[in-house]
PDB file of N, CA, C and O in Angstrom:
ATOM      1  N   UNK A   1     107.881 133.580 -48.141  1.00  0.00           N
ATOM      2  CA  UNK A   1     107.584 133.805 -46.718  1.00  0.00           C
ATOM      3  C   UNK A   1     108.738 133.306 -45.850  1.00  0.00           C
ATOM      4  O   UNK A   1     108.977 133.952 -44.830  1.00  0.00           O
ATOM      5  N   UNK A   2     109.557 132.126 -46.159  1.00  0.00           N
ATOM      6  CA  UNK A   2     110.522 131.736 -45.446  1.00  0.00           C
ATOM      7  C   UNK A   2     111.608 132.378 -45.661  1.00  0.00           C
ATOM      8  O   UNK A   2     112.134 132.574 -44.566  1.00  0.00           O
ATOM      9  N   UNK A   3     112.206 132.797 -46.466  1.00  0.00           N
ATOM     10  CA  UNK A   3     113.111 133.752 -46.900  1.00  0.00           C
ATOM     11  C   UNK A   3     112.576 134.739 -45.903  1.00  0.00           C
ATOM     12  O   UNK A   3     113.413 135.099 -45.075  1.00  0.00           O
ATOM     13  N   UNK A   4     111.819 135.069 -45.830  1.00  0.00           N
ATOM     14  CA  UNK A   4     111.833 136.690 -45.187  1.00  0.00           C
ATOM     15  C   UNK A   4     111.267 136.629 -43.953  1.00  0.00           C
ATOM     16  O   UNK A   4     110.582 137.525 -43.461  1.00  0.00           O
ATOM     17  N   UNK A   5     111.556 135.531 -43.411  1.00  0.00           N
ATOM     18  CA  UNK A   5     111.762 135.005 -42.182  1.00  0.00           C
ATOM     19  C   UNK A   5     113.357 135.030 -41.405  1.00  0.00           C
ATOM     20  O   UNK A   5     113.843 135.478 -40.366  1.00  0.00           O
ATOM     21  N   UNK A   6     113.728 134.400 -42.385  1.00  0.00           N
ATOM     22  CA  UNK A   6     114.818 133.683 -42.249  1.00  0.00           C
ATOM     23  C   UNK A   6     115.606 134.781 -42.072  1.00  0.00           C
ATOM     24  O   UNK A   6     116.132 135.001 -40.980  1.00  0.00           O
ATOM     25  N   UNK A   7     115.743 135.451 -42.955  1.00  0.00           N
ATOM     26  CA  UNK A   7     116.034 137.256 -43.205  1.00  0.00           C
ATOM     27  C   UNK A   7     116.410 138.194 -42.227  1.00  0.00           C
ATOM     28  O   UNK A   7     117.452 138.754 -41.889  1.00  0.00           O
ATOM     29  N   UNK A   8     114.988 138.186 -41.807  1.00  0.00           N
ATOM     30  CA  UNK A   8     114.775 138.565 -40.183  1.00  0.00           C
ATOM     31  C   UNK A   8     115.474 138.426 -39.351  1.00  0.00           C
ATOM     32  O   UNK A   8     116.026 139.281 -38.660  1.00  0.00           O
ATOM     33  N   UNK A   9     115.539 137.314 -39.314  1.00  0.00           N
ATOM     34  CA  UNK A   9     116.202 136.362 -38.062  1.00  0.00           C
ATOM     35  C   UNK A   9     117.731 136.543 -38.216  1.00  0.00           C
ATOM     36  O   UNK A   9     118.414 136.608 -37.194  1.00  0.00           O
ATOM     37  N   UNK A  10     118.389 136.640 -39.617  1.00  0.00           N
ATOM     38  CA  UNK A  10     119.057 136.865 -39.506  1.00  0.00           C
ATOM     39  C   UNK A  10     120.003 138.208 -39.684  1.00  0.00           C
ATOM     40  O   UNK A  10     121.139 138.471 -39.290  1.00  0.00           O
ATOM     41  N   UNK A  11     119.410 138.651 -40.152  1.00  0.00           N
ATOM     42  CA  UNK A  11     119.188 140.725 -39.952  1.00  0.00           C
ATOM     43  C   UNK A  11     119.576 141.050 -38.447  1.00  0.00           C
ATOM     44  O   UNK A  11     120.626 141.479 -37.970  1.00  0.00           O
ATOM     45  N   UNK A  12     118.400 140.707 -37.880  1.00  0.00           N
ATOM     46  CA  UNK A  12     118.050 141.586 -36.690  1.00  0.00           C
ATOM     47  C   UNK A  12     119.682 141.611 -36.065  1.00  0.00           C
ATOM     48  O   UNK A  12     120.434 142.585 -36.017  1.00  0.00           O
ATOM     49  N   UNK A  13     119.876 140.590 -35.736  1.00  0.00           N
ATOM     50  CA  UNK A  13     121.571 139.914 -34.609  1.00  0.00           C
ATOM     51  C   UNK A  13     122.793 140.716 -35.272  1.00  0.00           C
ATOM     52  O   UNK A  13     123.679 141.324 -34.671  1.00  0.00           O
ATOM     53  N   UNK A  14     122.601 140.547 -36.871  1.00  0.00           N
ATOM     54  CA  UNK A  14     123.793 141.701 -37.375  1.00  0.00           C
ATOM     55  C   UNK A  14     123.491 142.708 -36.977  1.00  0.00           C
ATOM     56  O   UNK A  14     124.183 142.998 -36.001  1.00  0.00           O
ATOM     57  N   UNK A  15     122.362 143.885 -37.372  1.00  0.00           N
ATOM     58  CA  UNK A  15     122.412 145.203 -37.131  1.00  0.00           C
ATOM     59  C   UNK A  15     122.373 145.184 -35.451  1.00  0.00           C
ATOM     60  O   UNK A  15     123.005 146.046 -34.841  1.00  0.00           O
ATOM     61  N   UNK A  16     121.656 144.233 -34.783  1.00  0.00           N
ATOM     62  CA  UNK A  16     121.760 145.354 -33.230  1.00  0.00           C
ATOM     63  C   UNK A  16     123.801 144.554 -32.927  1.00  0.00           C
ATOM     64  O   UNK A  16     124.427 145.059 -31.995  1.00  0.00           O
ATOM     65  N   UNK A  17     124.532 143.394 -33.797  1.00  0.00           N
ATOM     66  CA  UNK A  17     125.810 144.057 -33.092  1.00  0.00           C
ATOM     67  C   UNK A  17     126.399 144.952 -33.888  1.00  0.00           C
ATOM     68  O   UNK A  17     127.549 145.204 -33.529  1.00  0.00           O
ATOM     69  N   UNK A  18     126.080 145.453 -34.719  1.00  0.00           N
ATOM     70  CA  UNK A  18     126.609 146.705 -35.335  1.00  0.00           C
ATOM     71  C   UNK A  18     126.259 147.683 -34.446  1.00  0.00           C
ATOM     72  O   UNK A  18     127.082 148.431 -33.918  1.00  0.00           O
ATOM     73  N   UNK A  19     125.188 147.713 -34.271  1.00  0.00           N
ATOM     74  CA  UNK A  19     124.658 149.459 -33.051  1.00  0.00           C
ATOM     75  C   UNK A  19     125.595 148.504 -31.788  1.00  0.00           C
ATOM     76  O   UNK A  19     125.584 149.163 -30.747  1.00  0.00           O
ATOM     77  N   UNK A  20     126.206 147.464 -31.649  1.00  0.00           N
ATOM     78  CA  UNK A  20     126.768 147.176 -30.465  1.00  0.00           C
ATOM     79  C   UNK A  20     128.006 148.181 -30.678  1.00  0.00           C
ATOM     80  O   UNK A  20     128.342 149.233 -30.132  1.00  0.00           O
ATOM     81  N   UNK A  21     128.531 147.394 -31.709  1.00  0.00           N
ATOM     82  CA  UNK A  21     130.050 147.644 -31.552  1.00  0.00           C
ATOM     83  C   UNK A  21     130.164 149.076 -32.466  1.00  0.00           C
ATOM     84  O   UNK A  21     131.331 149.315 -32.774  1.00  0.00           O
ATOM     85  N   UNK A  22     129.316 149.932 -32.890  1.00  0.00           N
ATOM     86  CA  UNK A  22     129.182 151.429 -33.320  1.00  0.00           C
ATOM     87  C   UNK A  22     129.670 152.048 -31.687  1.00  0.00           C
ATOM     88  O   UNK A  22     130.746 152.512 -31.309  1.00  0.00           O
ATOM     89  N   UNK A  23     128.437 151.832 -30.998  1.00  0.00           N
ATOM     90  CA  UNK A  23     128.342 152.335 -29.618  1.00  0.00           C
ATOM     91  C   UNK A  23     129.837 152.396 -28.600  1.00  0.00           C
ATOM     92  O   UNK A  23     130.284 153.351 -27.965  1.00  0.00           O
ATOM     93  N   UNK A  24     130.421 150.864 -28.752  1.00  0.00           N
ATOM     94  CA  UNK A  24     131.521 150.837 -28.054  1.00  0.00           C
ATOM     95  C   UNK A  24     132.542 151.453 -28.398  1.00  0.00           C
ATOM     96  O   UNK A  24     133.333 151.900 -27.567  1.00  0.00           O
ATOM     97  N   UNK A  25     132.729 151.606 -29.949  1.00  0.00           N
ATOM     98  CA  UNK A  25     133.530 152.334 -30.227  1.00  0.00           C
ATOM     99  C   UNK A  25     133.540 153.775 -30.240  1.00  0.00           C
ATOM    100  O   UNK A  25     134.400 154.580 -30.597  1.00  0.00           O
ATOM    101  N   UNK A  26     132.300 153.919 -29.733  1.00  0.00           N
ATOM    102  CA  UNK A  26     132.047 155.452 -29.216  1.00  0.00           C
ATOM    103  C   UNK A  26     132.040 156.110 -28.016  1.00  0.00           C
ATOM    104  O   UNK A  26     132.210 157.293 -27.719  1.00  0.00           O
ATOM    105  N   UNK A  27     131.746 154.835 -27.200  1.00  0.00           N
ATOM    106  CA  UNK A  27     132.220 154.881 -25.582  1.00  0.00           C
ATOM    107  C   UNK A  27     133.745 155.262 -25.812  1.00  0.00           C
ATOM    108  O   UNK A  27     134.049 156.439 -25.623  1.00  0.00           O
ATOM    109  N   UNK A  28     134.733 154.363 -26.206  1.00  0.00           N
ATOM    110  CA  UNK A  28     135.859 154.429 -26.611  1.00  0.00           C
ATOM    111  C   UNK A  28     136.607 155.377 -26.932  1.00  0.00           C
ATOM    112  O   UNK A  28     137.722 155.405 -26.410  1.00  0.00           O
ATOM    113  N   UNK A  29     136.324 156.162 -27.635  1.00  0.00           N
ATOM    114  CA  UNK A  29     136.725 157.289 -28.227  1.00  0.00           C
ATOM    115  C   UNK A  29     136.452 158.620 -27.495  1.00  0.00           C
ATOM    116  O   UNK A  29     137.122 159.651 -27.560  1.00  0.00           O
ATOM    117  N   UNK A  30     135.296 158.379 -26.763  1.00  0.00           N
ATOM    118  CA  UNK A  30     135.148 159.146 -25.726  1.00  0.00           C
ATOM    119  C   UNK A  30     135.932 159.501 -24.717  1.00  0.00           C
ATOM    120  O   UNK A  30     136.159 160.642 -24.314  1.00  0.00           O
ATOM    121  N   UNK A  31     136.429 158.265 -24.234  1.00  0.00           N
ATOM    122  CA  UNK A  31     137.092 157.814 -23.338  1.00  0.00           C
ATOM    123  C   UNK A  31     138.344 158.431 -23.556  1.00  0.00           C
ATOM    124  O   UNK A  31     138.735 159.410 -22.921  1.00  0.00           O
ATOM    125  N   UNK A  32     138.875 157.949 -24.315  1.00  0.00           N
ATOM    126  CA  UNK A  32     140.256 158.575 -25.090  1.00  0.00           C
ATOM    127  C   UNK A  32     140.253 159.505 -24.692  1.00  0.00           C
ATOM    128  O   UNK A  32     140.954 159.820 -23.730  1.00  0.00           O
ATOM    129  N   UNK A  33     139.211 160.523 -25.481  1.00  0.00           N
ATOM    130  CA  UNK A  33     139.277 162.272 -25.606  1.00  0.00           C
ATOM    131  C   UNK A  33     139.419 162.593 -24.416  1.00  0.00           C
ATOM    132  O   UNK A  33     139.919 163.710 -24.281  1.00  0.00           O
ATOM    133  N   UNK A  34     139.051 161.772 -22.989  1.00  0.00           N
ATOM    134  CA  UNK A  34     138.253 162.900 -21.763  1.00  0.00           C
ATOM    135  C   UNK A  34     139.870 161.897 -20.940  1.00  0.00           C
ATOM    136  O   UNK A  34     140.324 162.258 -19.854  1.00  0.00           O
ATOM    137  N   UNK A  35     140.337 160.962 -21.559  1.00  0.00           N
ATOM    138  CA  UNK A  35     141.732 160.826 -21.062  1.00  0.00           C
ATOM    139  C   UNK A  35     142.975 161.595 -21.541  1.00  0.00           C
ATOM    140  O   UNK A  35     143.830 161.844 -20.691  1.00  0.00           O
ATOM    141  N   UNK A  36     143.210 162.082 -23.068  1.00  0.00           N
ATOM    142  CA  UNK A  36     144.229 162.871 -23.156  1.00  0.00           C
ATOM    143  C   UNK A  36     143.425 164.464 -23.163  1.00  0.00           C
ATOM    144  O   UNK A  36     144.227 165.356 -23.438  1.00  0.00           O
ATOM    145  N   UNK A  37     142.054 164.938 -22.920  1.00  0.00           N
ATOM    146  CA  UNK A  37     142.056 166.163 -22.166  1.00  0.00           C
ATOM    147  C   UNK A  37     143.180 166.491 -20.768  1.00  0.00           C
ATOM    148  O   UNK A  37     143.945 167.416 -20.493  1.00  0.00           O
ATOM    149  N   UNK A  38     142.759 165.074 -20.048  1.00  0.00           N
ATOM    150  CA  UNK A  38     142.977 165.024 -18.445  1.00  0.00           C
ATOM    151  C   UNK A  38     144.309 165.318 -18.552  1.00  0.00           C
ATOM    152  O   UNK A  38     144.851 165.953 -17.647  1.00  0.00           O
ATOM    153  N   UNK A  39     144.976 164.928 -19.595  1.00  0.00           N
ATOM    154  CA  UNK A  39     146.653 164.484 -19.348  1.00  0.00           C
ATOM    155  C   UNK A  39     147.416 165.905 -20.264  1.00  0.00           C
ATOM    156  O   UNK A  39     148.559 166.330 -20.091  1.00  0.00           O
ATOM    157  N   UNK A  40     146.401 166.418 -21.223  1.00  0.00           N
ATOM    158  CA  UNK A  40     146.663 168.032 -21.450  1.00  0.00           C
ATOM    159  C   UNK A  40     146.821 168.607 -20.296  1.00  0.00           C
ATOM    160  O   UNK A  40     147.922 168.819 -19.786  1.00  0.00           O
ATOM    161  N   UNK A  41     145.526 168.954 -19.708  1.00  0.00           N
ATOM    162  CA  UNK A  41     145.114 169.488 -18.331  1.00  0.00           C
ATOM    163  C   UNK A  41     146.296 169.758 -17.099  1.00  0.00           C
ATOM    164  O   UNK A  41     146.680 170.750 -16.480  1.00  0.00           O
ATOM    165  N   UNK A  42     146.600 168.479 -17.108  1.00  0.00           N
ATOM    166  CA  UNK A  42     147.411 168.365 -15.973  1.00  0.00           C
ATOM    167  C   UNK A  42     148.858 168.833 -16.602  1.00  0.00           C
ATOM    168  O   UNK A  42     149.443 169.209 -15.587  1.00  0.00           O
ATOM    169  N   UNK A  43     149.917 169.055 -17.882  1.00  0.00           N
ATOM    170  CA  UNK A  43     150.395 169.475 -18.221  1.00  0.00           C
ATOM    171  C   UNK A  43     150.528 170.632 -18.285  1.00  0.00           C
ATOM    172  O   UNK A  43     151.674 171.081 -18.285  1.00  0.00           O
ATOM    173  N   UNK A  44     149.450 171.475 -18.357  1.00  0.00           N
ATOM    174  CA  UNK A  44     149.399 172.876 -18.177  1.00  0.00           C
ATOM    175  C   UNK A  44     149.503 173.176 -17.183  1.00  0.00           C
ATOM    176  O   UNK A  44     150.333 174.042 -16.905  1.00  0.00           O
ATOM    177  N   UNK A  45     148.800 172.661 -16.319  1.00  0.00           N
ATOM    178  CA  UNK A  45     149.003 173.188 -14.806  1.00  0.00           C
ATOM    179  C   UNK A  45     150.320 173.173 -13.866  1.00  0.00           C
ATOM    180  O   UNK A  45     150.739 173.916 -12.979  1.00  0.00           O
ATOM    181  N   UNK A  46     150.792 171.946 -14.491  1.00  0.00           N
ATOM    182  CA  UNK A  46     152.098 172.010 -13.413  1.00  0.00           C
ATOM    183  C   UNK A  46     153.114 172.594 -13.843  1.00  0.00           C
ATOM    184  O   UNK A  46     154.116 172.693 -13.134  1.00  0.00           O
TER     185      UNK A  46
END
């Protein structure tokens, strides 16, 4: 029972910063893409 307590407790804090830092690095990458779109973009045009 303490084991799988303990488990828990210490489970939970790893996986939600994994879905943390999954996420950021997906903000991230996002980011990127919709920054060298912008900087394509503006290359073509001028």
């Amino acid at each position: 029972m303490l084991s799988t307590v303990s488990s828990w407790f210490l489970g939970v804090p790893i996986a939600y910063g994994l879905m943390v830092i999954s996420s950021s690095i997906h903000l991230v990458n996002e980011y990127a893409d919709y920054e060298f779109d912008a900087q394509t973009r503006i290359t073509e045009y001028s």
